[in-house]
C-alpha positions as CSV (number, residue, x, y, z in Angstrom):
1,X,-4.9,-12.1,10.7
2,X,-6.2,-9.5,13.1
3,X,-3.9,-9.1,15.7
4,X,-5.7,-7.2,19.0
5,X,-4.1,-5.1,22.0
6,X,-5.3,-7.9,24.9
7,X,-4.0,-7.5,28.6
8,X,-3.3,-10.2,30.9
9,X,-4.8,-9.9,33.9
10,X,-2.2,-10.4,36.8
11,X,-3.9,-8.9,39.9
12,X,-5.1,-12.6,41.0
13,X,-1.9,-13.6,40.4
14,X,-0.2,-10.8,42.1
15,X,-2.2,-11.1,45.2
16,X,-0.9,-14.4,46.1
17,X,2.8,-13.4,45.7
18,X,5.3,-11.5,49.1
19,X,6.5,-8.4,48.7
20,X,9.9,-9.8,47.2
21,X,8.1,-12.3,45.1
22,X,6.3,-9.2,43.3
23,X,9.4,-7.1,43.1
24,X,10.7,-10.3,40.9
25,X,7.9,-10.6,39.0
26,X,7.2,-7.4,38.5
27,X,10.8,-6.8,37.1
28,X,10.6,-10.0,35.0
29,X,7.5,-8.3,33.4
30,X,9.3,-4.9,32.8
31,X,12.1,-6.9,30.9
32,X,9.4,-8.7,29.0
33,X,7.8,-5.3,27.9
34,X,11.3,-4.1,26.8
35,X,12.2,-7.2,24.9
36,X,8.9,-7.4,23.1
37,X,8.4,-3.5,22.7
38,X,11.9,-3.4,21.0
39,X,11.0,-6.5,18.6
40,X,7.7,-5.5,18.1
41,X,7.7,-5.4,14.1
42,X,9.8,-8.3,14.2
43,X,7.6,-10.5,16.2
44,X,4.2,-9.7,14.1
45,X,6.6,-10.4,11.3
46,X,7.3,-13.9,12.3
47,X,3.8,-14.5,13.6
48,X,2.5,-13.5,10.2
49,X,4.6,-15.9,8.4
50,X,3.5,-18.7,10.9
51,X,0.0,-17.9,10.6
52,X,0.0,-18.1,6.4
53,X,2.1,-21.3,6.2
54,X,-0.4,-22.8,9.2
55,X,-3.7,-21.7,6.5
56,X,-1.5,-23.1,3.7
57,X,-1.5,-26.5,5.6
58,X,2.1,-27.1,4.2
59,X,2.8,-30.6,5.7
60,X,6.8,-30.4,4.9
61,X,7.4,-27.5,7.5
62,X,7.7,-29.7,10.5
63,X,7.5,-26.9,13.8
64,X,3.5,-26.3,11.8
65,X,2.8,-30.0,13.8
66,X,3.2,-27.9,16.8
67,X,0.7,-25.2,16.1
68,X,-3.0,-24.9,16.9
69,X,-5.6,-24.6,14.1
70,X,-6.4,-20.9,13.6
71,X,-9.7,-21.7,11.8
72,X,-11.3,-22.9,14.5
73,X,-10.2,-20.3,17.0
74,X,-11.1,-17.4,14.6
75,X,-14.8,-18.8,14.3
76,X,-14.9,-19.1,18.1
77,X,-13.8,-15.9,18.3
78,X,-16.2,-14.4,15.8
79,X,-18.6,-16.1,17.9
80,X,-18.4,-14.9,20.9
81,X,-17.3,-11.0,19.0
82,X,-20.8,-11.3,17.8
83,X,-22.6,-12.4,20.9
84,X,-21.2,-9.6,23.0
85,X,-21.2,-6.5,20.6
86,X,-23.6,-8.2,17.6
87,X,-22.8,-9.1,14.3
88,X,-20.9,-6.8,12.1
């Protein structure tokens, strides 16, 4: 599994907010950094481990239910990779 620096992009988002409203959300996403910043390793850990029970298809870990299918996404994604830089 590839995993890819990807932004979100809040400026729509941020437009529609007061003053106070941003201050709150912008502190919110400060903490957020922090928290995921400091769990970093941690977190692609646990995501790994996710992702190669989900390809495994083990039916007896009941939270995989919850989960998308990662094949499909991947081909989408090498899809629309291809289409916008070319095939590699």
């Amino acid at each position: 599994m590839k995993f890819q620096k990807n932004t979100f992009p809040i400026s729509a988002l941020l437009r529609n907010l007061s003053f106070h409203q941003k201050k709150i959300y912008k502190s919110l996403i400060h903490k957020e950094m922090l928290f995921i910043r400091k769990n970093k390793n941690k977190i692609i850990q646990n995501a790994q481990i996710l992702y190669n029970q989900k390809k495994m298809n083990n039916s007896s870990i009941g939270y995989l239910k919850s989960t998308v299918n990662f094949s499909p996404l991947e081909q989408k994604h090498d899809e629309f990779v291809a289409a916008k830089c070319g095939p590699h």
